[in-house]
C-alpha positions in Angstrom: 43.3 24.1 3.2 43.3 27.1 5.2 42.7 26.2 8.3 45.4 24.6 10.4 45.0 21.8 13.5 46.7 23.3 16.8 48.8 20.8 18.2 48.4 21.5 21.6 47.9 19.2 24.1 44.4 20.8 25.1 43.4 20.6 21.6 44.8 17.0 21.2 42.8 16.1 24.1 39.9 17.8 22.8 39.9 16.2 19.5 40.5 12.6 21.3 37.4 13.5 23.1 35.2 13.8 19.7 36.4 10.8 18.5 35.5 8.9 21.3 32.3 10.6 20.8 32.2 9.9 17.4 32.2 6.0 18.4 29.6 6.1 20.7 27.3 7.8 18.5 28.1 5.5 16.0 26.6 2.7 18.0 23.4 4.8 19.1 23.3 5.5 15.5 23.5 1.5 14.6 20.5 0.8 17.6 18.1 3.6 15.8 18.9 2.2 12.5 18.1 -1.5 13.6 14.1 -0.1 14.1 13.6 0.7 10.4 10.4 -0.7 9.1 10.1 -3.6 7.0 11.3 -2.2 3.4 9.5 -1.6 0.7 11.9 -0.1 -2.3 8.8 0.9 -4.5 7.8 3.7 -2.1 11.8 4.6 -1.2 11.7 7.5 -3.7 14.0 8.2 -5.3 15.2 4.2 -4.2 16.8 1.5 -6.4 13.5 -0.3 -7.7 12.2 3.5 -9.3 15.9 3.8 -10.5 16.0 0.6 -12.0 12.8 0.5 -13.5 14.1 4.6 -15.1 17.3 3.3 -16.1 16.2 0.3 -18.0 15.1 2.1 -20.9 19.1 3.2 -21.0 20.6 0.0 -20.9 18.1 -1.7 -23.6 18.8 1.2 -25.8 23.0 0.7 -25.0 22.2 -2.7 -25.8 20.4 -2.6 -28.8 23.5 0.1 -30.1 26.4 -0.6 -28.2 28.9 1.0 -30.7 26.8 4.3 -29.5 27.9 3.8 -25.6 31.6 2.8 -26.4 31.8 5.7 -28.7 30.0 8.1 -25.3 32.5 6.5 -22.7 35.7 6.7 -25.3 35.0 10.4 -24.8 34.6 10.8 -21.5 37.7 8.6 -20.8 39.9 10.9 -23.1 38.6 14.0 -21.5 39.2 12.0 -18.0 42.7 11.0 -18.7 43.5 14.7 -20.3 42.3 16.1 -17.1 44.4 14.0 -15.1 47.8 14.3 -17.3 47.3 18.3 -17.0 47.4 18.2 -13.1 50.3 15.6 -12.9 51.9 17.9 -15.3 51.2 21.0 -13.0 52.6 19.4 -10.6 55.6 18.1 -11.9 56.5 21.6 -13.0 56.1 22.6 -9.2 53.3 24.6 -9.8 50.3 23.8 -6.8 47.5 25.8 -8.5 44.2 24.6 -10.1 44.2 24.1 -14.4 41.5 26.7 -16.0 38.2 26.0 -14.8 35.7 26.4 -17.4 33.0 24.4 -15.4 29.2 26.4 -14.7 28.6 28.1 -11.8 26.8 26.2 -8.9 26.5 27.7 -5.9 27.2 24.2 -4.1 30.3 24.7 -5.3 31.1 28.3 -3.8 34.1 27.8 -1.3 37.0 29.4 -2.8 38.8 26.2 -2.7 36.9 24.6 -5.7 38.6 27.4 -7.6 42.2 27.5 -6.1 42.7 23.9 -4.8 44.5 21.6 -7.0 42.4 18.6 -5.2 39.1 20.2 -5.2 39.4 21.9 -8.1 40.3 18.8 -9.9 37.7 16.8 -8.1 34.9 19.4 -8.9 35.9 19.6 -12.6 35.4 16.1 -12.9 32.1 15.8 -11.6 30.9 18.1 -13.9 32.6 16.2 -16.8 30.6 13.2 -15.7 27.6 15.0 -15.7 28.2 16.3 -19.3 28.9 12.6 -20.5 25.7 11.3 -18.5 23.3 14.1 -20.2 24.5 12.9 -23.3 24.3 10.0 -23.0 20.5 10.4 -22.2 19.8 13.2 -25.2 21.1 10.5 -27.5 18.7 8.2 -26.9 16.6 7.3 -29.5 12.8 5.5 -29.8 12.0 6.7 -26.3 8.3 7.7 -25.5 8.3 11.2 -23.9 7.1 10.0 -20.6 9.2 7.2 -20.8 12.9 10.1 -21.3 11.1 12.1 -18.2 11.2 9.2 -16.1 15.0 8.3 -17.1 16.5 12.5 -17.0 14.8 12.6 -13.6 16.4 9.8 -11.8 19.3 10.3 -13.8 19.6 13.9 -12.4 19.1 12.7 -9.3 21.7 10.3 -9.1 24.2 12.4 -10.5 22.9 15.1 -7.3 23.5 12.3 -5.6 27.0 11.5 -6.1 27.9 15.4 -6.1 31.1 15.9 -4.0 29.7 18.1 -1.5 28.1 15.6 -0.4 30.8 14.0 0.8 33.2 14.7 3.9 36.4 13.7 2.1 35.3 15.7 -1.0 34.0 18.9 0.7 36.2 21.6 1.8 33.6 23.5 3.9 32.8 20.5 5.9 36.6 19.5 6.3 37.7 23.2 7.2 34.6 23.3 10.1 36.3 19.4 11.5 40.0 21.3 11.9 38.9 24.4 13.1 36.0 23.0 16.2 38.9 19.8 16.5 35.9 17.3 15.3 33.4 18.7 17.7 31.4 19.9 14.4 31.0 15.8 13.2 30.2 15.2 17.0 27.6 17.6 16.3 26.3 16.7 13.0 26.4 13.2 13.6 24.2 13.6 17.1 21.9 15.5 14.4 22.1 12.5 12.2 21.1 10.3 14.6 17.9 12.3 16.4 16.5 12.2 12.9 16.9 8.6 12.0 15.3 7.9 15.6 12.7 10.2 15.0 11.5 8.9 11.7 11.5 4.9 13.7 15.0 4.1 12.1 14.5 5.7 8.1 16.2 9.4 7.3 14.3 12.5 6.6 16.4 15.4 7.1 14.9 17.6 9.2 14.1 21.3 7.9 13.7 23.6 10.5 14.8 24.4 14.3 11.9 22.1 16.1 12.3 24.2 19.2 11.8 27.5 17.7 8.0 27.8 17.0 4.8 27.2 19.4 1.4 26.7 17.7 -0.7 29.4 19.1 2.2 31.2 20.0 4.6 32.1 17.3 2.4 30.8 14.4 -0.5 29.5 13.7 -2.0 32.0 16.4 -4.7 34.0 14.6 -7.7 34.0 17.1 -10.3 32.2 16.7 -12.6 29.0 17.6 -13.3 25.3 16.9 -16.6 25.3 16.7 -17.3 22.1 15.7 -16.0 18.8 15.3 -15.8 15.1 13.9 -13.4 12.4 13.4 -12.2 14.0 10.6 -12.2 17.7 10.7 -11.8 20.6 13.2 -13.8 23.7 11.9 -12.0 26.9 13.0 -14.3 30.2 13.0 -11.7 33.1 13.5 -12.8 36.4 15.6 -13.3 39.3 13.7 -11.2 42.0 13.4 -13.9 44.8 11.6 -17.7 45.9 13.3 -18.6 44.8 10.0 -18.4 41.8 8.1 -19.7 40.1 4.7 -22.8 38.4 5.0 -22.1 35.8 3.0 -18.8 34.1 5.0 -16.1 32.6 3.5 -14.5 28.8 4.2 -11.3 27.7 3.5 -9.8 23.5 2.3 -6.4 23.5 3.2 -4.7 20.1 1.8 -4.7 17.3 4.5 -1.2 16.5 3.5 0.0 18.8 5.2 -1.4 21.1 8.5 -3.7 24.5 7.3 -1.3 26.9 9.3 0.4 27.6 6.0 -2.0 29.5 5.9 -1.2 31.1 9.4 2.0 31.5 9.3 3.5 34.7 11.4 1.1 37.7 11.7 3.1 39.3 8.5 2.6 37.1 6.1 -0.7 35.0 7.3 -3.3 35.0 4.7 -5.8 33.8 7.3 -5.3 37.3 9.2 -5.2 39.3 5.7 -9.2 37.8 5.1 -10.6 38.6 8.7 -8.5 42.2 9.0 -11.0 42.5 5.5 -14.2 42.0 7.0 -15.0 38.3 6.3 -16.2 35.8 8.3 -14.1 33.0 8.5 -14.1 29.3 8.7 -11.3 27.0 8.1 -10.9 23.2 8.4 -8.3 21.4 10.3 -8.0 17.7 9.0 -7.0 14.9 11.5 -3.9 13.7 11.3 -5.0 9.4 10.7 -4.3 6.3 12.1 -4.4 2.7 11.1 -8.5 3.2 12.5 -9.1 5.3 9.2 -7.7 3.0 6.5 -11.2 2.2 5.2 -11.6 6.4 5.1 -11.7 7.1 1.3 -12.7 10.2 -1.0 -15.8 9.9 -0.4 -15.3 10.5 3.3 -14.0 13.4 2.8 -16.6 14.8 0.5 -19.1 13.9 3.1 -18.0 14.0 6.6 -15.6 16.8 5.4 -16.5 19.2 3.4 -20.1 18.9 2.7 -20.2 18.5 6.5 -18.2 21.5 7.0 -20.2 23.6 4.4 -23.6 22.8 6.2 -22.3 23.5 9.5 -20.7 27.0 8.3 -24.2 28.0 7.2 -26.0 26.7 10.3 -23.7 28.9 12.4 -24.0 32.2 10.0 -27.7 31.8 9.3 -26.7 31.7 5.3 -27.8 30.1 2.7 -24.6 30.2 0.5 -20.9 30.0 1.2 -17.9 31.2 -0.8 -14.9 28.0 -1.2 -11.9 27.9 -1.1 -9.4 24.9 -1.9 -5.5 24.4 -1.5 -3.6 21.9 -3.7 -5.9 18.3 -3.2 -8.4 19.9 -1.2 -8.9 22.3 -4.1 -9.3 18.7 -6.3 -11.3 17.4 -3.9 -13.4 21.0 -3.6 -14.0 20.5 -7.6 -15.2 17.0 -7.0 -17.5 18.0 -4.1 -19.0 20.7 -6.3 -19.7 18.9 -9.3 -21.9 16.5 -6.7 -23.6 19.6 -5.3 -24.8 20.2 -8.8 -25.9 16.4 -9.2 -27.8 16.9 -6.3 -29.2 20.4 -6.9 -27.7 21.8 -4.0 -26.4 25.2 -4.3 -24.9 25.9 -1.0 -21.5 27.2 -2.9 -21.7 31.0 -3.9 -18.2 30.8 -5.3 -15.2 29.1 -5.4 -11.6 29.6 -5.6 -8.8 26.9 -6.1 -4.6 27.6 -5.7 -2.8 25.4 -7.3 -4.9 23.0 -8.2 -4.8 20.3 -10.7 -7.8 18.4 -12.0 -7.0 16.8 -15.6 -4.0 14.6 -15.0 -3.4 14.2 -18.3 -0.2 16.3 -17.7 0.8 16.3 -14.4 4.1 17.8 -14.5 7.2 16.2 -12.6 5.4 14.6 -10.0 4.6 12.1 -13.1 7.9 10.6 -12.5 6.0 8.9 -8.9 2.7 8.3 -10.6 3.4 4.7 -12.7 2.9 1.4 -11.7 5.9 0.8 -10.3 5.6 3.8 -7.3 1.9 3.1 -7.0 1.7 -0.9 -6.5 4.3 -0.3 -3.8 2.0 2.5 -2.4 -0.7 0.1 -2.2 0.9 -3.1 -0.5 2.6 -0.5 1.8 -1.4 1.1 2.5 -2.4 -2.2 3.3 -0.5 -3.8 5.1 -0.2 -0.2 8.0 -3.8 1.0 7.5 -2.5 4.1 6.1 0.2 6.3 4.4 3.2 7.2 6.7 3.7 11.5 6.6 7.3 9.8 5.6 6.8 8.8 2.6 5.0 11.5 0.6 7.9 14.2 2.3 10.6 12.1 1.3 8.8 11.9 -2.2 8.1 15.6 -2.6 11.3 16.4 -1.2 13.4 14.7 -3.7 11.7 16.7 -6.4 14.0 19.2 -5.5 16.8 17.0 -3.3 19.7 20.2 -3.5 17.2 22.3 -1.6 15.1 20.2 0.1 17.5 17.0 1.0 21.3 17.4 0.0 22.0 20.8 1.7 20.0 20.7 4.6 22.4 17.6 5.2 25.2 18.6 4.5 24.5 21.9 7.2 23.1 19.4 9.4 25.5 16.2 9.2 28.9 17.7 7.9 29.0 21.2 9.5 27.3 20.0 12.5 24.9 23.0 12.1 21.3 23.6 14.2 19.0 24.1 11.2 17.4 27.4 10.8 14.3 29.0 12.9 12.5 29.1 9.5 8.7 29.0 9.5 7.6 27.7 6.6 10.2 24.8 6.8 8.9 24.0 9.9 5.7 23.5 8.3 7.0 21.7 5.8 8.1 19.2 8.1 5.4 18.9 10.0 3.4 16.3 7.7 0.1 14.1 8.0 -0.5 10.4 7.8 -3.0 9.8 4.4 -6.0 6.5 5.2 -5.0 3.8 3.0 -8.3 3.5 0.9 -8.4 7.9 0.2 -4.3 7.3 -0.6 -4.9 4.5 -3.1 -8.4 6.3 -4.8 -6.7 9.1 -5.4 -3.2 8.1 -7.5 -5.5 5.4 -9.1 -8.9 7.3 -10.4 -7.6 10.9 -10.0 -3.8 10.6 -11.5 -3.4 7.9 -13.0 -7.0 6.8 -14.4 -7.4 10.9 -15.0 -11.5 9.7 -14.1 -12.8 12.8 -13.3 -11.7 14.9 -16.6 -13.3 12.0 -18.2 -16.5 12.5 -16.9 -16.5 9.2 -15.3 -15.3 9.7 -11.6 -17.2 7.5 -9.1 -18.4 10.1 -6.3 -21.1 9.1 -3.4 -23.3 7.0 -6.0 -22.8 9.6 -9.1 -20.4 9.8 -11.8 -19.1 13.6 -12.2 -17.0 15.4 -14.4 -14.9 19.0 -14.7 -18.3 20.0 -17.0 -20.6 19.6 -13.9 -18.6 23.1 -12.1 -20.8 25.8 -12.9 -20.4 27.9 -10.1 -18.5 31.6 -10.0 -14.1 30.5 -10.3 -11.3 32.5 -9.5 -8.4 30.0 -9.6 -4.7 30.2 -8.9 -1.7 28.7 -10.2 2.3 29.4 -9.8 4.4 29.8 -12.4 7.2 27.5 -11.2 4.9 25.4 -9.2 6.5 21.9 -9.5 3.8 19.6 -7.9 0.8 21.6 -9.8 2.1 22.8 -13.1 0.4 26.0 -13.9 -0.6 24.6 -17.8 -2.1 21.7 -16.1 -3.7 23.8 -13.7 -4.9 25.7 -16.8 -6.2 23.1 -18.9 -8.3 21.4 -16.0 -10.2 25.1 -15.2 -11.0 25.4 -19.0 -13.0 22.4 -18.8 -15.1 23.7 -16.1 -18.9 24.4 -17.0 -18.7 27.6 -15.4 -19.4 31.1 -16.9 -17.9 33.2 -14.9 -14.0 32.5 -14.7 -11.0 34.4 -13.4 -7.2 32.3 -14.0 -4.3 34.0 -12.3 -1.0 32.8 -12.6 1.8 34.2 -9.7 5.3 34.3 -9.7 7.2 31.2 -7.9 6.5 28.1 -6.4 3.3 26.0 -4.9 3.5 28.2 -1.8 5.6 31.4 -2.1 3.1 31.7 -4.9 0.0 31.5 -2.7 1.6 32.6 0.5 2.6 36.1 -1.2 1.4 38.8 1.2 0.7 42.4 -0.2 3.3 43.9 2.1 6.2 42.3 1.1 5.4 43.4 -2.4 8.1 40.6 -3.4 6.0 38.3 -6.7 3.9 39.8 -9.1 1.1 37.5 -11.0 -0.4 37.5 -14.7 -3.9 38.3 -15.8 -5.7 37.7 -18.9 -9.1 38.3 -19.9 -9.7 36.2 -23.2 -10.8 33.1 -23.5 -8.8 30.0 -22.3 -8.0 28.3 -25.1 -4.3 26.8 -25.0 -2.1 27.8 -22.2 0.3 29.1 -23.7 -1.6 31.9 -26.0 -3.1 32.8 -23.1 0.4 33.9 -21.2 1.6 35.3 -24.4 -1.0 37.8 -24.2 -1.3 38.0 -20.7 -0.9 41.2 -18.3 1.6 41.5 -16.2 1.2 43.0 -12.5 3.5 43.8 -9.6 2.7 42.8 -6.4 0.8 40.1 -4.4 -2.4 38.5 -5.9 -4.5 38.8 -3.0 -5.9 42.3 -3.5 -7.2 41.5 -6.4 -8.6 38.6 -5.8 -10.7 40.1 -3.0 -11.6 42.5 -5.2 -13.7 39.7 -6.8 -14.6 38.2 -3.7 -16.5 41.2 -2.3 -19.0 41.7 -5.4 -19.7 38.1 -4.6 -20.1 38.2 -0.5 -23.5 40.3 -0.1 -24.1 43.2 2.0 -21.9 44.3 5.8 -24.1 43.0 8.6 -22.7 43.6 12.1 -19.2 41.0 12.7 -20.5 37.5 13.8 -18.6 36.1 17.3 -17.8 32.7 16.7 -20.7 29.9 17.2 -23.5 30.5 18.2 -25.7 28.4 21.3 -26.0 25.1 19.1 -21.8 25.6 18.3 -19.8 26.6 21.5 -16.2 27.0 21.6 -14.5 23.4 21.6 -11.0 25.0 21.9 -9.1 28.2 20.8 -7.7 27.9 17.4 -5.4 26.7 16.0 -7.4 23.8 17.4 -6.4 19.9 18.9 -6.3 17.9 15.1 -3.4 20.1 14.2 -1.0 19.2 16.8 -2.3 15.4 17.6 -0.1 12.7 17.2 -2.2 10.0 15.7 -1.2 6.4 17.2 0.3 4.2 14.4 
């Protein structure tokens, strides 16, 4: 190690001090822990009953061929005691330097220690060796159904994230270097962040993202200027003030998902989308979801086709005088726009213009990692834990998205947090990301049962407000959206649900990165180009083979296509009207209401 305890008395005293800290935490800690809700391991993603059930497949096959494990763990136990004979012998010869390292590169592992250290170095090397012997051990695997082997890699991987050394104080130089050098005060630190998070999620853990002190909605984000204009139990509908003397007759609404709050969409002036569409002469109308209670567990899809956005759709034209709109839908609300305009169609109303979906899966038939959450293991425990609150705790589903990348998303954040006894970063969209909605129990359970796992509505055969509808009932105008590495809404499942859509006229765009640096990809930053292709979409990936590359953000183009589709300029609409006054500035009361569970 290269940093050194000062003996001193004052630093003595100042490292008896944290200790004593340390134990009164400890017991604060215990108190918050002692509030944890009743436990439920089918919805503790990644918990023991999903590992279990993963794993099983492992062990039948180990016991159906045990020669074919003993062979495996001879292996690693010869590597192992090599590995350990190499150091002693190092040592004996008086030499205090690390073997040659031939282990990958991870930047978890970037303190120069790993590299130098004899005990790190020895301790990294042999992680990696048991993650070597542990991917073999899964490739060799035999009579395993494919979504069976996804199921057992993915917990797999994340158990041996899991057990990484950085995650551990003894094991991880950074954290043990930050202890000497602050005499403890950094664990003091880390361990009073540890415990405001466990009291704020009622006794579980969610590591906490973002600096909660560092954004103001209105303020510093979220603070494009608009109005509510109306409102129900279920939505706020935000009309934002123009920005041009002229605007599109024909306005423009937008779905965010009700996971989650729409500000993504609102982020800071630079990269807010919301802005981008009103600083282009478009009226605009976005929904704001409530954030539910126990009071909405009988709330289903159906709800929200009505009371939201059919609701929202009629009200949007009332204001504007218009006949038609233009829709937009984010992740579910983009499933949930598909659903709502395959029953416009049923019922001969032809309110929608257009539409346009990011990310947006609608044939479940491959749904891409999050597949791993969506058997009956994950989704019986979703539905005793639905019925027994009224609805699905914002815990659950971030804790379950956020272990579907646990190194970004859980396992560094806490060791910054916990170990180095860091105040996590003044990051926007992290504070979004943390800042998660409650789901009603009935809308919860519908979904993951006719929608992912039942795959209903690329059947043809999805119950909807007393009609069964299908992708083939679309016909309207589509631009859709999908992101390369998206890992919640592949971009071939995206794909393959849009080339079941009755529609004509159809634009597919697929942009660089993820679910939303994909979408939220402003023109300015000039940062991720996307892929265009005008031939027909036949199989995914002929389609990319041939497709066009182009640098930059999407979002010129795809107004581009919006404005052939928007009418006439007509002078820029104020928003409501007499019949629609302002019920608050934007961004609104739903998005910052803290239901009462």
């Amino acid at each position: 190690m290269t940093t050194e305890l000062k003996s001193s008395p004052e630093n003595l005293e100042k490292l008896n001090t944290n200790l004593a800290k340390l134990e009164e935490l400890t017991q604060r800690l215990a108190l918050a822990m002692a509030r944890k809700r009743p436990p439920n391991p089918a919805v503790e993603a990644p918990g023991s009953g999903l590992f279990a059930n993963a794993i099983s497949a492992y062990w039948k096959q180990a016991a159906e061929n045990p020669g074919k494990l003993i062979e495996q763990q001879a292996a690693l136990w010869g590597q192992t005691l090599r590995h350990y004979l190499d150091a002693q012998q190092a040592l004996a010869e008086g030499r205090f330097e690390a073997p040659e390292d031939t282990t990958p590169t991870d930047r978890r592992f970037s303190n120069p220690l790993w590299q130098t250290h004899p005990y790190f170095n020895f301790v990294k090397q042999q992680y990696f060796r048991n993650v070597e012997a542990m991917n073999q051990a899964l490739a060799a695997i035999d009579g395993l159904a494919p979504h069976e082997r996804q199921r057992v890699e993915h917990f797999a991987r994340q158990l041996m994230d899991l057990v990484a050394p950085t995650n551990f104080l003894a094991t991880n130089p950074d954290a043990l270097e930050r202890a000497v050098a602050t005499e403890g005060e950094s664990l003091v630190r880390g361990l009073e962040n540890l415990v405001a998070d466990i009291e704020e999620n009622r006794g579980d853990l969610l590591v906490r993202l973002a600096d909660p002190d560092a954004f103001t909605l209105g303020d510093n984000i979220g603070a494009t200027p608009g109005s509510v204009v109306y409102r129900n139990r279920l939505i706020e509908l935000i009309q934002y003030s123009p920005t041009t003397k002229q605007v599109h007759e024909t306005p423009l609404i937008i779905f965010p998902p009700w996971i989650n709050k729409f500000y993504i969409l609102d982020l800071k002036p630079a990269n807010s989308l919301i802005k981008w569409i009103v600083d282009q002469g478009y009226t605009l109308f976005v929904v704001s979801w409530r954030n539910p209670d126990r009071s909405f567990a009988d709330v289903g899809l159906d709800t929200y086709v009505e009371e939201g956005f059919l609701t929202a759709i009629n009200e949007v034209k009332a204001i504007t005088g218009e006949n038609k709109v233009n829709a937009v839908g984010y992740c579910i609300a983009g499933t949930t726009l598909s659903l709502t305009l395959a029953l416009m169609k049923k019922r001969g109303d032809k309110s929608a213009k257009s539409a346009t979906f990011f990310t947006t899966l609608t044939d479940f038939s491959d749904p891409g990692e999050v597949s791993v959450f969506l058997d009956d293991d994950f989704v019986d425990g979703i539905e005793a834990q639905v019925e027994r609150d009224g609805y699905l705790d914002k815990f659950f589903m971030a804790r379950t998205f956020s272990f579907l990348r646990s190194n970004d998303l859980v396992f560094a954040p806490a060791i910054r947090n916990y170990m180095l006894g860091e105040k996590p970063p003044a990051f926007d969209l992290l504070y979004w990301n943390g800042d998660g909605t409650n789901l009603p129990a009935r809308m919860a359970v519908e979904y993951l049962r006719w929608i992912c796992q039942g795959n209903r509505f690329a059947a043809g055969k999805m119950p909807l407000c007393g009609e069964k509808v299908g992708l083939s009932d679309i016909k309207v105008p589509l631009y859709a959206v999908a992101c390369e590495t998206d890992h919640i809404a592949p971009w071939k499942g995206s794909f393959n649900g849009v080339r079941q859509f009755g529609s004509r006229d159809k634009t597919f765009v697929v942009s660089q990165s993820g679910h939303i640096a994909g979408i939220v990809n402003p023109p300015n930053k000039n940062k991720y180009g996307h892929y265009t292709n005008t031939a027909e979409m036949d199989h995914a990936d002929e389609w990319m083979a041939s497709a066009t590359f182009h640098a930059g953000s999407w979002w010129p183009a795809w107004e581009a296509w919006l404005k052939p589709r928007s009418g006439k300029m007509v002078p820029a609409r104020k928003p409501g009207d007499s019949d629609h006054p302002e019920l608050a500035p934007a961004p609104g009361t739903y998005v910052t209401e803290i239901p009462t569970v």
